[in-house]
C-alpha positions in Angstrom: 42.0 -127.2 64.1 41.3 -126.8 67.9 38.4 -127.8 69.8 37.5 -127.0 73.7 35.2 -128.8 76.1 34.2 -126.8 78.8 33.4 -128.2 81.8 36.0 -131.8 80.8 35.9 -133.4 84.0 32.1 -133.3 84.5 29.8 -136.3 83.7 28.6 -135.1 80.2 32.2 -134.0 79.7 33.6 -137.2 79.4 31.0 -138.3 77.3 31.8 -135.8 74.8 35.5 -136.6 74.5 34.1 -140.8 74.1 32.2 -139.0 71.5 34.6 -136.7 69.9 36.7 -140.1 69.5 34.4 -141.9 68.1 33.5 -139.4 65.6 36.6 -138.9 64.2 37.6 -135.8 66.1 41.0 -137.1 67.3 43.3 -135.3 64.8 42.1 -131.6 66.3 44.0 -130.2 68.8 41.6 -130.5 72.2 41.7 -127.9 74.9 40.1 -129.2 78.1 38.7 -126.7 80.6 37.4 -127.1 83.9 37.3 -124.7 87.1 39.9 -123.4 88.7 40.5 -126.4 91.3 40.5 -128.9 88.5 43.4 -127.2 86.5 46.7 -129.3 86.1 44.7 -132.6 86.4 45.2 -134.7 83.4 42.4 -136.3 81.5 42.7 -139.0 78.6 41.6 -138.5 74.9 42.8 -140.7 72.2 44.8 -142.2 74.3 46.9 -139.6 75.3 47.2 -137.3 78.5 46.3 -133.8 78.7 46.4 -131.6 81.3 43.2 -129.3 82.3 43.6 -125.5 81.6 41.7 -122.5 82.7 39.1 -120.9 80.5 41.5 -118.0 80.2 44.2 -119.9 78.7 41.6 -122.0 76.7 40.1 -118.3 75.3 43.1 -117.1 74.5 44.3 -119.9 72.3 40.9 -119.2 70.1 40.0 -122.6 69.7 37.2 -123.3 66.3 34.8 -124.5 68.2 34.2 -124.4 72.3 31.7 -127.2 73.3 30.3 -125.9 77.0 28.8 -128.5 79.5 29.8 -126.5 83.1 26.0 -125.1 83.9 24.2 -121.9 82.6 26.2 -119.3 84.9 29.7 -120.3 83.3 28.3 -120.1 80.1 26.7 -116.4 80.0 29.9 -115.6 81.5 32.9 -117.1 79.2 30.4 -118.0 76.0 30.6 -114.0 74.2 34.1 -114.1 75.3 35.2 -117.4 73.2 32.6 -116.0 70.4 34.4 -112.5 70.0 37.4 -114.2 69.4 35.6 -115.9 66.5 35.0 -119.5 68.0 31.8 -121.1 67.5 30.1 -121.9 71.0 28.1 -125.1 71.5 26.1 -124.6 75.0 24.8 -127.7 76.9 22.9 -125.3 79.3 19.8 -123.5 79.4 21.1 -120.0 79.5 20.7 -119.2 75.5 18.2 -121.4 74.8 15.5 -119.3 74.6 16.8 -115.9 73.0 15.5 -115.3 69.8 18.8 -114.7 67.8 20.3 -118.0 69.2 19.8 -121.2 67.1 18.3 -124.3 69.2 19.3 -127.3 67.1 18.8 -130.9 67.0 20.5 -131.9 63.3 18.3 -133.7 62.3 15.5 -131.7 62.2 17.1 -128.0 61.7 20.7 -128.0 61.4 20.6 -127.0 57.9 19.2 -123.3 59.4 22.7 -123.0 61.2 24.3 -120.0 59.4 28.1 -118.5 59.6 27.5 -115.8 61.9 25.8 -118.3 64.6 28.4 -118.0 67.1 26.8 -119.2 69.8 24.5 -122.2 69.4 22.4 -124.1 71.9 22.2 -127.6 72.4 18.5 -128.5 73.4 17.2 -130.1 76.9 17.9 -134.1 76.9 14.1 -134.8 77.0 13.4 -132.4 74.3 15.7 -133.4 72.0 14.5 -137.4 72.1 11.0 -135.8 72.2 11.3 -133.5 69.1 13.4 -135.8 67.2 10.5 -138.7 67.0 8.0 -135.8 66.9 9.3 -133.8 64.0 8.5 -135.8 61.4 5.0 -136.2 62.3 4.4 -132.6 62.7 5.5 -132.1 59.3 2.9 -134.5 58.1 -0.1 -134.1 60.4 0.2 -131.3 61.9 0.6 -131.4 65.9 -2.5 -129.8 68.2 -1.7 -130.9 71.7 1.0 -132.9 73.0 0.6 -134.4 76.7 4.4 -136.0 78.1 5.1 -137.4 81.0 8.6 -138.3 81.4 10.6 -140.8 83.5 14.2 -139.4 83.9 17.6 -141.0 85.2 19.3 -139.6 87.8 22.3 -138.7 85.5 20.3 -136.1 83.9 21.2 -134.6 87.6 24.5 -134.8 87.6 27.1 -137.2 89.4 25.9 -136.1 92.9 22.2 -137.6 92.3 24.3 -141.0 90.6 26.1 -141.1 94.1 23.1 -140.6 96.5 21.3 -143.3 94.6 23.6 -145.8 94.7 24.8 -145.2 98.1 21.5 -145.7 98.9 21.2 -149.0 97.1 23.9 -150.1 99.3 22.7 -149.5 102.3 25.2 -146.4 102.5 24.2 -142.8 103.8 24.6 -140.8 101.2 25.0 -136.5 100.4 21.4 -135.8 99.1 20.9 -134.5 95.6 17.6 -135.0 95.9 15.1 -133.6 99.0 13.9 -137.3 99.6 15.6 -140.4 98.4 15.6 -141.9 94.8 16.0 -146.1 95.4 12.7 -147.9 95.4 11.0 -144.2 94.6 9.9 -141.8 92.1 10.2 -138.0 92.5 7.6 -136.2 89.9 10.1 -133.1 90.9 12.5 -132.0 88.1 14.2 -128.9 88.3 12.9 -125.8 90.6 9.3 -125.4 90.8 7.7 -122.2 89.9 4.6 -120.3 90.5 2.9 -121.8 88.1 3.3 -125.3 90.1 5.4 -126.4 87.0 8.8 -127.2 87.4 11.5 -125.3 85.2 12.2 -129.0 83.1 8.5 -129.2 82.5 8.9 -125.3 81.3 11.5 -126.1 79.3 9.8 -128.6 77.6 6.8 -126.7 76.6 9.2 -123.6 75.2 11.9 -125.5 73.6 9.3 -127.4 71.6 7.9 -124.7 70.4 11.1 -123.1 69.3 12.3 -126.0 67.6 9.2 -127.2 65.8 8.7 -123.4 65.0 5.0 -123.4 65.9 4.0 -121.7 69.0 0.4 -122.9 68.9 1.0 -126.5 69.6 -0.8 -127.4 73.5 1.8 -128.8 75.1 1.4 -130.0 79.3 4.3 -131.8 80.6 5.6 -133.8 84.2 8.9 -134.6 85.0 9.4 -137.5 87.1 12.7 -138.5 88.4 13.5 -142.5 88.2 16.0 -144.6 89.9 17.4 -145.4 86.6 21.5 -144.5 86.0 21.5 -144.0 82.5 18.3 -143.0 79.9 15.2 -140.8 80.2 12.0 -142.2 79.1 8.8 -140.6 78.0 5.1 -141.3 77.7 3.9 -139.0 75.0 0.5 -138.7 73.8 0.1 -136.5 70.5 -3.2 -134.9 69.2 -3.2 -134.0 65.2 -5.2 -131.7 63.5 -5.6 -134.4 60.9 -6.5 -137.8 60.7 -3.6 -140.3 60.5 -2.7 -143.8 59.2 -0.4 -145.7 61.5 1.0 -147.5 59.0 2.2 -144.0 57.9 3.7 -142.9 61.1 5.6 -145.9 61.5 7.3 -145.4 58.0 8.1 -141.6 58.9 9.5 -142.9 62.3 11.8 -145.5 60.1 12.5 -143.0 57.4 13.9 -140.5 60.0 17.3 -141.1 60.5 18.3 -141.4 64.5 15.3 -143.1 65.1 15.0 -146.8 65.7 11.4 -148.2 66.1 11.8 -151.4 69.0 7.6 -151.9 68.8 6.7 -156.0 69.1 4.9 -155.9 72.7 3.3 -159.5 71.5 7.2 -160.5 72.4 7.8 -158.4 75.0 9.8 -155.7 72.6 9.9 -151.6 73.4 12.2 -149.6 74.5 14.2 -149.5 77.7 17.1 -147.7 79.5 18.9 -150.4 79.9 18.6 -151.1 76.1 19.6 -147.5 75.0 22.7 -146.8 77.2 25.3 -146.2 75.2 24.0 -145.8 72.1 23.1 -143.0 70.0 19.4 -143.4 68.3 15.9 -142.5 70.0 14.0 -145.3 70.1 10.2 -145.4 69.6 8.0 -148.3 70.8 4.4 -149.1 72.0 3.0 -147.0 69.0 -0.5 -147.3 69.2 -4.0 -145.6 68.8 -5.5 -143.5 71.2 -9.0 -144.7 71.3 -10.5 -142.1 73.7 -10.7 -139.5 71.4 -9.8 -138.6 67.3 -6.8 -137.9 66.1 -4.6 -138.9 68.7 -1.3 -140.9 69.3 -0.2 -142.8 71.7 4.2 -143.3 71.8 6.7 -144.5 74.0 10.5 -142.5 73.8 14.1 -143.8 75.4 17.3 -142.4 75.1 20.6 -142.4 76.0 20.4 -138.8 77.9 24.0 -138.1 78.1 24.7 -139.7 74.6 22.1 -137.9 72.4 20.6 -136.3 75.0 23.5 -134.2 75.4 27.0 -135.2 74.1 26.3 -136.3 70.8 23.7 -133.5 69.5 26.3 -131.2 70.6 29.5 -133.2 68.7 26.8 -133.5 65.7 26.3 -130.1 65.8 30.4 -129.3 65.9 30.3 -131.4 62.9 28.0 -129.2 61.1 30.5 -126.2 61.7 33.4 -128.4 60.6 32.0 -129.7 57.1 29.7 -126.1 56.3 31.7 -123.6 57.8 35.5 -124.2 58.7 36.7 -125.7 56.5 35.8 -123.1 54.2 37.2 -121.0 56.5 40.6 -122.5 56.9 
C-alpha cells in the first residue's frame, strides 16, 4: 500500500515520517511531496533515500492514504483531488475543520465515528487535541458547563521560522522576525490573526473545535493564546465548570483509565507536567489537579504535550491507522 506526506520537508513533516517509522508503517510504499522548489531533494525514511515529487505525480499514483501538513491553502486545493481518486486525506490544517460533513478526530475519543466514505478527514488544532483528550472523559461523566483555558504555546507550533528567530535571538544573533516583537525572555498573548471580536483565530479555534468534537455546542468556553519561548510543547491552564458535583478521586481514575493520558500530579515533590518532560513523547500529561475553591463545581488542571508529536503528527498517523485496520485492508 502507498502512503503520501504532503508538505515532507516541513517541520511537522519529518515528524510524521519519525512517526510512521515507529509505528510500523515502513513496509508501505511512501510518496513524499513538497512544493515545487523542493522537488528532486531527497529525504530519509527507514533508512533509505527518497527523492521529493510534486503533488501531481504524487495524485496520479493514488496513494491509500495522503497525510497533508503544507497549510490550509494547499489543502483546499490538492485534498478533493487525491480524494476523487479514492485516497483517504488526513489534513493537519484548519481549512476542513469546521465543515459539517468532515470528521474532526482525535482517536481516542471519536475515531470509532470514522466511516468508509470519509475521504477527507481533519486532524484537530495541537491545543485542542491535548485539551479534549483529558477533557473528554470528564464530560462524559459530569457533564462540562464552562471551560476557561489559557495556553502557553512553543514556538514550533509556528513553524521553523519562529524556532529560528528565537534562538537567534538567544544568541545574541539578529534574526528574520516570525513574530512582530521578539520571543526570548518574553511572552506574546498573540496566537494567530486577531479578529474583530479581539480574539485571535487559535483562541477561535479552540472554542469551535471543542465544541465539534465533544459534540455539545452549549459548553461556555473563553480561551487566550500565549506564545512562550519554549521549542518544543504547548501547555495549558484549564479551569472546567460541571453541571454536577464531582469526586476527585473520580477524575483522577477517568484521567488514568483514559488511554494517552499520563497523570504526573505530586507538587509536594515538585512533580507536574513540563515541556521539557513531554518532548518527544506521545501521551498528554495532566498534573496540578486540584479543586477550585472559588466557586462549585469547578476544576482546576494543568495540560502538556508534545505539540508536533500528538499535537499533530501522531493524531494524524493514529488516524491513518484507523483507515488501515477498518477500512483498507478490507479493501485490498
Amino acid at each position: 500500500m502507498k502512503i503520501s506526506i504532503v508538505g515532507v520537508t516541513g517541520l511537522v513533516g519529518s515528524v510524521i515520517l519519525k512517526v510512521l517509522e515507529e509505528r510500523g508503517f515502513t513496509d508501505w510504499e511512501l510518496l513524499p511531496v513538497a512544493s515545487e522548489r523542493s522537488v528532486g531533494k531527497e529525504i530519509i525514511f527507514n533508512g533509505k533515500k527518497l527523492k521529493v515529487i510534486s503533488v501531481t505525480d504524487a495524485i496520479a499514483a493514488k496513494p491509500d492514504i495522503a497525510i497533508f501538513s503544507a497549510g490550509g491553502s494547499t489543502s483546499l486545493r490538492y485534498a478533493p483531488l487525491f480524494a476523487d481518486k479514492g485516497t483517504y486525506v488526513i489534513d493537519n490544517s484548519s481549512a476542513w475543520r469546521m465543515y459539517d460533513h468532515i470528521p474532526l478526530i482525535v482517536p481516542e475519543i471519536n475515531g470509532s465515528t470514522l466511516r468508509p466514505e470519509d475521504k477527507i478527514i481533519a486532524n484537530p488544532n495541537c491545543s485542542t487535541i491535548q485539551m479534549v483528550l483529558a477533557l473528554a472523559p470528564l464530560h462524559e461523566t459530569f457533564k462540562i458547563k464552562r471551560i476557561v483555558v489559557s495556553t502557553y504555546q512553543s514556538v514550533s507550533g509556528t513553524g521553523v521560522k519562529a524556532v529560528s528567530q528565537l534562538m537567534s535571538e538567544r544568541g545574541g544573533e539578529k534574526a528574520e522576525m516570525a513574530y512582530p516583537h521578539p520571543i526570548d525572555l518574553n511572552v506574546l498573548p498573540h496566537g494567530g490573526d486577531f479578529e474583530e471580536s479581539g480574539y485571535t483565530t487559535e483562541e477561535t479555534k479552540l472554542i469551535n473545535e471543542t465544541h465539534k468534537i465533544l459534540n455539545d455546542n452549549k459548553i461556555r468556553i473563553t480561551s487566550t493564546v500565549v506564545r512562550v519561548p519554549v521549542t518544543g510543547g504547548h501547555s495549558e491552564s484549564v479551569n472546567v465548570e460541571f453541571h454536577n458535583e464531582y469526586d476527585l478521586g473520580k477524575v483522577k481514575q477517568l484521567l488514568k483509565e483514559t488511554p494517552g493520558i499520563t497523570i504526573v500530579d505530586n507538587p509536594m515533590r515538585n512533580e507536574y507536567p513540563m515541556p521539557l518532560y513531554a518532548k518527544g513523547k506521545d501521551d498528554v500529561f495532566v498534573g496540578r489537579i486540584r479543586r477550585d475553591e472559588s466557586t462549585s463545581h469547578a476544576l482546576n488542571m494543568w495540560i502538556v504535550a508534545d505539540n508536533l508529536r500528538k499535537g499533530a503528527a501522531t493524531n494524524a498517523v493514529q488516524i491513518a491507522q484507523l483507515l488501515s485496520q477498518n477500512f483498507l485492508k478490507q479493501s485490498k
